[in-house]
C-alpha positions as CSV (number, residue, x, y, z in Angstrom):
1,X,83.5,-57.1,77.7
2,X,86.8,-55.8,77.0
3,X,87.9,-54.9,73.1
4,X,89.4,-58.3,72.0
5,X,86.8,-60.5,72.8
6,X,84.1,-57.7,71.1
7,X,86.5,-57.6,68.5
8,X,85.9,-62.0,68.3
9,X,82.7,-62.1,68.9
10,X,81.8,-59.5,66.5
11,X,83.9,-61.8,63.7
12,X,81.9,-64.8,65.1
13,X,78.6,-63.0,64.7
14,X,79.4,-62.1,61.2
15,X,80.5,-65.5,60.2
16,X,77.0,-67.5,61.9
17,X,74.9,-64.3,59.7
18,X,76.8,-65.4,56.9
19,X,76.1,-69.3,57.0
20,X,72.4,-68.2,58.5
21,X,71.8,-66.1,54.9
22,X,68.6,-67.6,53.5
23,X,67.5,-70.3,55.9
24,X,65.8,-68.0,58.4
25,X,62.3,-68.9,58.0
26,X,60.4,-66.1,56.2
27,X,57.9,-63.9,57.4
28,X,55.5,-61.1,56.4
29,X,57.2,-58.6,58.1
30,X,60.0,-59.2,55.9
31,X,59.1,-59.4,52.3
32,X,62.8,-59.0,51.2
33,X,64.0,-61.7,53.5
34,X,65.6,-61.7,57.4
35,X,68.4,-60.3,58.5
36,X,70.8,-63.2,60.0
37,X,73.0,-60.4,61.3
38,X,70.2,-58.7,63.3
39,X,68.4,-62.1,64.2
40,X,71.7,-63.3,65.7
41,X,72.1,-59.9,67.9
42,X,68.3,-59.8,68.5
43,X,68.4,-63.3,70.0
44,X,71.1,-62.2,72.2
45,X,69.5,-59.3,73.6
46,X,66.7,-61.7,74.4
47,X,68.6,-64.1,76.3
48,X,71.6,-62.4,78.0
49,X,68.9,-58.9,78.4
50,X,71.7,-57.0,77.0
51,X,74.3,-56.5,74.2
52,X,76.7,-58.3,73.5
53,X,79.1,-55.6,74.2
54,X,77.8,-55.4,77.6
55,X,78.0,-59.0,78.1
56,X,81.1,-59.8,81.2
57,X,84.0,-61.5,79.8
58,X,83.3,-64.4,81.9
59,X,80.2,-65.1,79.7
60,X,82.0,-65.5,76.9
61,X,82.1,-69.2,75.9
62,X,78.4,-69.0,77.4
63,X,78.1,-66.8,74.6
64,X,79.7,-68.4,71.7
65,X,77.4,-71.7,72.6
66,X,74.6,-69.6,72.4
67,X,75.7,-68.3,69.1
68,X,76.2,-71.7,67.4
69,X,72.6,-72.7,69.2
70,X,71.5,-69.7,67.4
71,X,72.9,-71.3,63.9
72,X,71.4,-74.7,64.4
73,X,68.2,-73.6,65.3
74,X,67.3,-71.3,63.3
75,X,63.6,-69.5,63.8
């Protein structure tokens, strides 16, 4: 993915963590509460099997769905 749309993405990442403070469910393994930033990258990795750094440009709007799917449903 070239550096502009890392740069976006990034910024749309940070903005979803943001809105997904305190409405991830909670779990044991997290006394202190979730990370939305790292659940957001996490599920990303799970889906797309890589970064999304390494994610190809032409993904991108693929991407940013997933991200807002990500915000909706959170788990």
């Amino acid at each position: 993915m070239n550096e502009e749309n890392r740069k976006e993405l990034w910024l749309l990442i940070q903005k979803t963590g943001d809105r997904l403070k305190d409405k991830l469910p909670s779990n044991n393994n997290h006394p202190k509460g979730r990370n939305p930033y790292a659940h957001i990258l996490l599920m990303i990795k799970l889906k797309f099997k890589e970064s999304y750094k390494d994610i190809p440009d032409d993904k991108k709007e693929i991407l940013i769905k997933f991200i807002k799917y990500v915000e909706d449903n959170p788990r």
